[in-house]
N, C-alpha and C positions, 0 to 999 in steps of 0.2 A: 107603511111603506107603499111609495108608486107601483102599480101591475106595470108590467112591460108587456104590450100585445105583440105577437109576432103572427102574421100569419101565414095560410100553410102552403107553401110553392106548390107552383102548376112542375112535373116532371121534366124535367131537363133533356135534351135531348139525348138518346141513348141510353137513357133508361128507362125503354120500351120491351126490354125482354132482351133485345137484341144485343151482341158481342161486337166490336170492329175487330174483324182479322185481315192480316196481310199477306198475299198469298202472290209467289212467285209464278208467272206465266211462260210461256212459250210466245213469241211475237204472232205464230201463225194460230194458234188457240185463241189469242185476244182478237187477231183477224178473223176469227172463224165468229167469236159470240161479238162481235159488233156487226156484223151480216145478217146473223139472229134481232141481234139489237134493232135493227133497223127496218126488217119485213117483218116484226112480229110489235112495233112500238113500245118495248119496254128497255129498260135500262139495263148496263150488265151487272147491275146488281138484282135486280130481282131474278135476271134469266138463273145466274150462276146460283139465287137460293133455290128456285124452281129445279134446277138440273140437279143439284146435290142430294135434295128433300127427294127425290124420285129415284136417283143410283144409290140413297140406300135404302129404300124398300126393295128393288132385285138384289142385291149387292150377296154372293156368297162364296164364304170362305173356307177353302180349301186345305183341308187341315195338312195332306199328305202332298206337299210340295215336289 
């Protein structure tokens, strides 16, 4: 019987570890990180992982509301 070679793909995009989420704004919050975006040269995709990844290292939760 003929081998069939198949070989082995390069990673596909997005499966880098990374999730696509979709996440609801405020006009004036997407005004705010495109201001960011723009004196700091990064996209608001890396600001928004940057901001996340760092509010929850502080982040704490208050059990008695």
């Amino acid at each position: 019987m003929k081998e069939i070679n198949i070989s082995v793909k390069n990673p596909r995009r997005g499966d880098d570890g990374h999730k696509i989420l979709s996440v609801r704004m405020k006009d004036e919050t997407i005004g705010k990180l495109d201001l960011l975006s723009a004196e700091t040269n990064r996209s608001r995709n890396e600001l928004i992982n940057i901001l996340v990844e760092e509010a929850i290292k502080i982040v704490k939760i208050d059990r008695n509301p």
